[in-house]
Legacy VTK file of the C-alpha trace (Angstrom):
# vtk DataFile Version 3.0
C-alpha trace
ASCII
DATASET POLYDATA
POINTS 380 float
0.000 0.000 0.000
1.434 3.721 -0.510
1.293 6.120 2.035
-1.725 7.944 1.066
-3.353 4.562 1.198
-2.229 3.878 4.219
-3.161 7.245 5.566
-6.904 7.136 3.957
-7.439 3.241 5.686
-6.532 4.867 8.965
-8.812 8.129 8.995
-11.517 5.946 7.745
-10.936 3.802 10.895
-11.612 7.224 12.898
-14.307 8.197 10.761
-16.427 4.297 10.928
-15.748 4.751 15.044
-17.801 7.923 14.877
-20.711 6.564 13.275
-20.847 3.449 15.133
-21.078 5.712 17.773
-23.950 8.094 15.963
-25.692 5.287 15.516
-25.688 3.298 19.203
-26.564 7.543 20.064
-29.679 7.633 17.499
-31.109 4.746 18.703
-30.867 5.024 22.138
-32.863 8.281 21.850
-36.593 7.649 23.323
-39.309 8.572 21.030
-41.479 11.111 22.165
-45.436 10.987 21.920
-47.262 13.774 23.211
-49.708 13.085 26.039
-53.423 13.727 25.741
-53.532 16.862 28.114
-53.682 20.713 27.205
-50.600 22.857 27.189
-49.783 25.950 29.030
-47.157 27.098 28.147
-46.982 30.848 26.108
-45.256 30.539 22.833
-43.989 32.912 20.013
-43.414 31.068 16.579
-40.805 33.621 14.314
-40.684 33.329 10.859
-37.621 35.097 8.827
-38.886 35.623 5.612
-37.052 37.142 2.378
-38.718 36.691 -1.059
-41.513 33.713 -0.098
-44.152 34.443 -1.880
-44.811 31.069 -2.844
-43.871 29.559 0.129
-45.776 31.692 3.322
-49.457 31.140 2.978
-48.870 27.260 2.737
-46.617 27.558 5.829
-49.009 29.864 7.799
-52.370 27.621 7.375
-49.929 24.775 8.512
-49.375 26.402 11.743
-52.706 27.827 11.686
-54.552 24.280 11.523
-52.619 23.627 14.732
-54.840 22.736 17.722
-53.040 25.038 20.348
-54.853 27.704 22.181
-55.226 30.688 20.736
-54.499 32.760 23.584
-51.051 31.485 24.469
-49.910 31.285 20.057
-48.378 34.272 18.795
-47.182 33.869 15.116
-44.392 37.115 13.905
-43.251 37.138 10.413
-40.066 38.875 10.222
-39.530 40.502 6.812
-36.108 40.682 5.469
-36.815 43.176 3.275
-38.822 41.094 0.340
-38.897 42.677 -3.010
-41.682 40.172 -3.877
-45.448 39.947 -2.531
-44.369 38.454 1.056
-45.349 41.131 3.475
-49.017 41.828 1.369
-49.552 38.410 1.726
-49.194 37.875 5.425
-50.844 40.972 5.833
-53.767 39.308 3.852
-54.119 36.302 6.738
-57.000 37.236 9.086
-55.908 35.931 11.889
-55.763 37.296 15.202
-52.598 35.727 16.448
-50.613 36.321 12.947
-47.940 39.754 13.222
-45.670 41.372 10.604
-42.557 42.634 11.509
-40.291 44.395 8.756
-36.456 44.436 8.967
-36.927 47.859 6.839
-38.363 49.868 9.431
-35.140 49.328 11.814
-32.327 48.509 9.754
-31.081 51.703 7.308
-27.410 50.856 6.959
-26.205 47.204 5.243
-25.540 44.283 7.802
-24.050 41.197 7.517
-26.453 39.166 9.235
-30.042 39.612 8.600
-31.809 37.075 9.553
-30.091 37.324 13.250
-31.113 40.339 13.095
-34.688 39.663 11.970
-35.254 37.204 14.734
-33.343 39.387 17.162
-35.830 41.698 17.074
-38.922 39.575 16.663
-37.924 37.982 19.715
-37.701 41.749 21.321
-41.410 42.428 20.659
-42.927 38.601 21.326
-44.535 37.585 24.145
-44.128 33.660 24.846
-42.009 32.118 26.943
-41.141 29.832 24.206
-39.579 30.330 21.440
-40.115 28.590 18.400
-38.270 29.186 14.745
-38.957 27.821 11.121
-38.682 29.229 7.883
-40.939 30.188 5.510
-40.648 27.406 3.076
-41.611 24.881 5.785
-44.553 22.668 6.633
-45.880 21.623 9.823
-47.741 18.771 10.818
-51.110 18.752 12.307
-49.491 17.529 15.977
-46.211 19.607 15.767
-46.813 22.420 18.703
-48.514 20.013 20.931
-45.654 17.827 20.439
-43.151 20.193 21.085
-44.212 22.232 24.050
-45.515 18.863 25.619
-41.763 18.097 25.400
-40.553 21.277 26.878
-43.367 21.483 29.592
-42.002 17.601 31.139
-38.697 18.514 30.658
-37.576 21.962 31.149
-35.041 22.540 28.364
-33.458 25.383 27.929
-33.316 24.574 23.801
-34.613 22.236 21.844
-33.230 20.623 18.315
-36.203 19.280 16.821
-36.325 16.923 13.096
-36.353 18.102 9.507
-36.631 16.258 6.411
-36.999 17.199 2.927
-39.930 17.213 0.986
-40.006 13.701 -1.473
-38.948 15.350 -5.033
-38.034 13.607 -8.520
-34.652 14.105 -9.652
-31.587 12.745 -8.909
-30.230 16.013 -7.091
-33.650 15.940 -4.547
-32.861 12.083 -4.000
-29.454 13.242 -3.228
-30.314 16.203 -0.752
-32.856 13.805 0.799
-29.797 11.248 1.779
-27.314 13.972 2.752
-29.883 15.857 5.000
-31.160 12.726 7.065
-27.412 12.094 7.327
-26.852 15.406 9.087
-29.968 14.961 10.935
-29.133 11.473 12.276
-25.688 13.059 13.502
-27.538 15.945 14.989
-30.176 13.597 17.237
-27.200 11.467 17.967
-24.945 14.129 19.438
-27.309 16.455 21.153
-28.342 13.254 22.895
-24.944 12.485 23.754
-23.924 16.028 24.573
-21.288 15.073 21.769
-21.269 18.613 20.167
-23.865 20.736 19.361
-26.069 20.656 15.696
-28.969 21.629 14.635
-31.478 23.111 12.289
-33.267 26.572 12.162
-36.119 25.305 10.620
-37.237 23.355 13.978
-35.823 24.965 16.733
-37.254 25.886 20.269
-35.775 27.621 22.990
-36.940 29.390 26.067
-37.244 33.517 25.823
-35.187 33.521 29.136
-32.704 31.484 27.980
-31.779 33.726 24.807
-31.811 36.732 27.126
-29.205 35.188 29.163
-27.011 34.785 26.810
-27.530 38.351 25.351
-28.888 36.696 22.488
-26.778 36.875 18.925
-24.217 38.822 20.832
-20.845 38.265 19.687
-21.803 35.895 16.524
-24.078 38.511 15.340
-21.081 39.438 12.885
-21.393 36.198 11.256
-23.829 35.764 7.920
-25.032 32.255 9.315
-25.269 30.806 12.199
-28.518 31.939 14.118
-29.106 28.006 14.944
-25.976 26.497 15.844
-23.796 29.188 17.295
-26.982 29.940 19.662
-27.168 26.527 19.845
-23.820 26.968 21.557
-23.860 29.712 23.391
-27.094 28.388 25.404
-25.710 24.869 25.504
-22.261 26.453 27.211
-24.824 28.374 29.719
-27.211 25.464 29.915
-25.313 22.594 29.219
-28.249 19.671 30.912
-30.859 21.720 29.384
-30.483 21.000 25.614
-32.334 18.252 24.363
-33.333 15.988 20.704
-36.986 15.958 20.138
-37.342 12.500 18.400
-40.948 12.241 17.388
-42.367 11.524 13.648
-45.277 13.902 15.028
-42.852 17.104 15.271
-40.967 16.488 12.025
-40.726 19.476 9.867
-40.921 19.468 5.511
-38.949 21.857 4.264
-37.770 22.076 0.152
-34.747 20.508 -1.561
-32.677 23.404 -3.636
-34.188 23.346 -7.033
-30.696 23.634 -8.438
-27.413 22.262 -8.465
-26.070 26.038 -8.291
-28.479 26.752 -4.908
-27.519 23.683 -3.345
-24.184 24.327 -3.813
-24.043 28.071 -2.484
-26.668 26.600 0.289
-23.754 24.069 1.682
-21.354 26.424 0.986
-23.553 28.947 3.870
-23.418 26.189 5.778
-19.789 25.631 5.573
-18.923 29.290 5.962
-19.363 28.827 9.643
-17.420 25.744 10.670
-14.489 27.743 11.832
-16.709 29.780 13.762
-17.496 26.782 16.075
-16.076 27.340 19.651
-17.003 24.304 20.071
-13.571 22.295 19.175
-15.274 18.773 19.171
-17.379 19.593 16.138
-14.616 20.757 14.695
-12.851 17.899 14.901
-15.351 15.976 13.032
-15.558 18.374 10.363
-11.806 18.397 9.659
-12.060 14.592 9.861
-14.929 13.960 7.696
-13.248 16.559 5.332
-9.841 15.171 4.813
-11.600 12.018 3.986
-13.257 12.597 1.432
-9.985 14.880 0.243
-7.976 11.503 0.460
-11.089 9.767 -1.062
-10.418 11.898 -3.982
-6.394 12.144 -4.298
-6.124 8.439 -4.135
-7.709 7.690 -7.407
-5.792 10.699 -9.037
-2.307 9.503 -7.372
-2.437 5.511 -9.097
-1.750 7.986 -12.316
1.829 8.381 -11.030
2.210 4.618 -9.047
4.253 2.196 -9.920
1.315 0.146 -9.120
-1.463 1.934 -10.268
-3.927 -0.535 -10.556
-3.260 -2.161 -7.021
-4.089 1.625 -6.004
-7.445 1.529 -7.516
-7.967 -1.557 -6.320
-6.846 -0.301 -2.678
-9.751 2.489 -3.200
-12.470 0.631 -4.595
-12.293 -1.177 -1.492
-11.808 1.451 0.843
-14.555 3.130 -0.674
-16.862 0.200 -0.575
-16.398 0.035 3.228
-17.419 3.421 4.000
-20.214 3.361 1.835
-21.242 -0.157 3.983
-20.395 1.455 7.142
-22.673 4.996 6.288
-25.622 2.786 4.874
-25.444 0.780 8.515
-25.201 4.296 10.147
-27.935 5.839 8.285
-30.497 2.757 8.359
-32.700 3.495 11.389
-32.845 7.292 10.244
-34.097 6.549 7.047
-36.172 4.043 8.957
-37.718 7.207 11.363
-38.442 9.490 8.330
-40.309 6.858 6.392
-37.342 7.245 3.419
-35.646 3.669 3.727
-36.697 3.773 -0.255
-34.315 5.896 -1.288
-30.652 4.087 0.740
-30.792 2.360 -2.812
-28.886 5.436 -4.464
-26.879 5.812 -1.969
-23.800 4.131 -3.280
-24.192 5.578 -6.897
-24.205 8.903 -4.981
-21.036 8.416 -3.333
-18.575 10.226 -6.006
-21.245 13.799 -6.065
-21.154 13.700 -2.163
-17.343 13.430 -2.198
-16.831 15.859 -4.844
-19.453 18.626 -3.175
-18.191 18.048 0.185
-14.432 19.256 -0.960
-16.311 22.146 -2.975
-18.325 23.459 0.086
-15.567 22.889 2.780
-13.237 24.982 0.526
-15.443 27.992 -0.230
-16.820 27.934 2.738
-13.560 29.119 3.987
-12.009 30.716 1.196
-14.952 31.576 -1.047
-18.215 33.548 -1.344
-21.883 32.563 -1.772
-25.421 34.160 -2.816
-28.415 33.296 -0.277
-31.694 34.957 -1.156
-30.684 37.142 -3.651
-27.431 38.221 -1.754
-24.069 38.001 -2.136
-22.130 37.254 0.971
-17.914 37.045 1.894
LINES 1 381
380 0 1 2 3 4 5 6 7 8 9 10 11 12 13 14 15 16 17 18 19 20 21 22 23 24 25 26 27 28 29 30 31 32 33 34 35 36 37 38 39 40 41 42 43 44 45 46 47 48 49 50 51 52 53 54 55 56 57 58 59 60 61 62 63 64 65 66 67 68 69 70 71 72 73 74 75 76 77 78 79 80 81 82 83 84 85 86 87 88 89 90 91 92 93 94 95 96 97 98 99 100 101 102 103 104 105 106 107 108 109 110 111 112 113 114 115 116 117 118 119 120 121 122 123 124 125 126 127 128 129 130 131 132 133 134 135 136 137 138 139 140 141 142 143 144 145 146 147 148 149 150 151 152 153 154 155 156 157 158 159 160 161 162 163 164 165 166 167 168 169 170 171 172 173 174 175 176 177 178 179 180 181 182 183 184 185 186 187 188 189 190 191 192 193 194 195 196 197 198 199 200 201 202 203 204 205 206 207 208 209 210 211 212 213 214 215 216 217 218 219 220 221 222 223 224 225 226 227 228 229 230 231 232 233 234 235 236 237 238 239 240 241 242 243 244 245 246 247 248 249 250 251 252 253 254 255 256 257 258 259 260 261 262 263 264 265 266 267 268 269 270 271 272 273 274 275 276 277 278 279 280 281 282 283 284 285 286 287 288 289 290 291 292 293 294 295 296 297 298 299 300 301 302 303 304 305 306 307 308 309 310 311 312 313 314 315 316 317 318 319 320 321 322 323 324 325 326 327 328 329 330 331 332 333 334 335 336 337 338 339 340 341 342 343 344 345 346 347 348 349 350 351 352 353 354 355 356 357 358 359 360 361 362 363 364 365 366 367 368 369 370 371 372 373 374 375 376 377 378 379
């Protein structure tokens, strides 16, 4: 074997180790079912919004058809300064609980980080104890809000990471998005559970209001374009660290879209990316750097046979090393696919190994060293 061989078998040792743990994690997470009794707890649902015109009404009469009381729901749209329809539509919902709130009327000079900022200031003028977050592209499902502030009211937490999953979409590139995102969801269940390190997803989150107050809220990541999950995942995890929990229920799992296009999943993971070094969190980190070099080994081994002696024990060497951590992820990611009800599509999941190595080099590199557009912005 040649050294880069030698050095790919031995971080994919590392890397196989981490998701036998995930997995031993995910599973040993107790499902949640909400009990048949009436909540009382106050809670403010925020939506950031930028250019959803097609995407709000659907998401507001799917929080809407909730059956929460209406005198403890308050529902705040905050605009990030649409150019589209957005604000006249929610302003055409008559419904009592339902509030916009435009970034234009506070913010004059540019920002960097406008949804924080949105959210920042919903939070600011909302009055439940509870905070809950999803975007505007999302659905809800009929038992989400009893689900999740049954959760809170046993438990107490401080924040809560609850489940996402794509919406079921032809194509090749949906199928794809569909496997990478239970992936990430899988590791985020798994190490919130485990107090591992901290993930999560803005599209399901809940936190208390008293929480984010204590720890001044976006304060000292409010520099940072992305970010208003995790790295106040982080912050209230550091101040909190018993009080952050996984909400593993089917009832409280959140549809949100694939990207339409190659080019906006791309700057999408790229967003995501832009933040890993951001993390004071050095365990997540870790993985990240791990999981990156990887798949940067994953594709310098094939390239290097050109110039072995040997190249064809090389490729040999990598079709096999490849094969076991394609065997390895599919044993990870089983039982997720199993909890989201998308077991049907694990069968491209080894035909979609070379795209996920490629984009994962891609994103990890201009994440750091590039730029990306998100909602009609370009961000550095």
């Amino acid at each position: 074997m040649t050294i880069i061989s030698i050095i790919t078998a031995i971080l994919l040792l590392g890397y196989i180790s981490l998701l036998v743990y995930y997995r031993a994690a995910w599973v040993s997470i107790p499902l949640w079912k909400a009990p048949a009794l009436p909540c009382h707890t106050s809670i403010t649902i925020i939506i950031p919004a930028r250019n959803e015109a097609d995407h709000i009404l659907p998401c507001l009469r799917s929080i809407l058809a909730q059956q929460y009381p209406a005198h403890l729901l308050e529902i705040i749209v905050a605009d990030d300064f649409s150019t589209d329809a957005t604000p006249a539509l929610v302003r055409s919902v008559n419904h009592s609980s339902v509030r916009l709130l435009q970034l234009s009327d506070y913010v004059t000079t540019p920002i960097n980080a406008y949804k924080k900022k949105a959210i920042e200031l919903a939070i600011a003028r909302s009055a439940g104890q509870l905070i809950i977050t999803t975007d505007a592209d999302c659905l809800a499902p009929p038992g989400w809000l009893a689900t999740l502030v049954s959760f809170y009211e046993r438990y107490q937490p401080a924040f809560i990471a609850a489940p996402v999953v794509f919406t079921d979409q032809p194509g090749f590139l949906s199928i794809f998005q569909s496997l990478d995102f239970m992936t990430l969801q899988g590791i985020t269940g798994a190490s919130v559970h485990r107090r591992f390190h901290a993930m999560c997803n803005g599209a399901n989150l809940a936190y208390e209001r008293a929480a984010f107050d204590a720890v001044n809220g976006f304060s000292g990541i409010n520099h940072i374009a992305s970010g208003d999950d995790m790295l106040l995942m982080h912050k209230i995890g550091q101040r909190y660290p018993d009080r952050v929990l996984f909400l593993k229920s089917a009832a409280a799992i959140v549809q949100t879209h694939p990207a339409p296009t190659l080019r906006a999943f791309l700057h999408q993971r790229i967003r995501w990316a832009s933040k890993a070094d951001q993390y004071d969190d050095k365990r997540i980190f870790g993985v990240l750097l791990l999981v990156y070099l990887l798949n940067v080994l994953f594709l310098a081994l094939p390239v290097s046979a050109i110039f072995a002696t040997d190249g064809w024990g090389v490729m040999r060497t990598w079709g096999v090393l490849l094969a076991v951590k394609t065997i390895a992820e599919l044993i990870y990611l089983y039982p997720v696919a199993h909890f989201f009800g998308k077991t049907k599509w694990l069968w491209w999941f080894a035909p979609s190994q070379p795209f996920h190595i490629c984009y994962t080099i891609l994103a990890g590199w201009l994440g750091k060293f590039g730029s990306y557009q998100w909602k009609q912005r370009q961000v550095s």
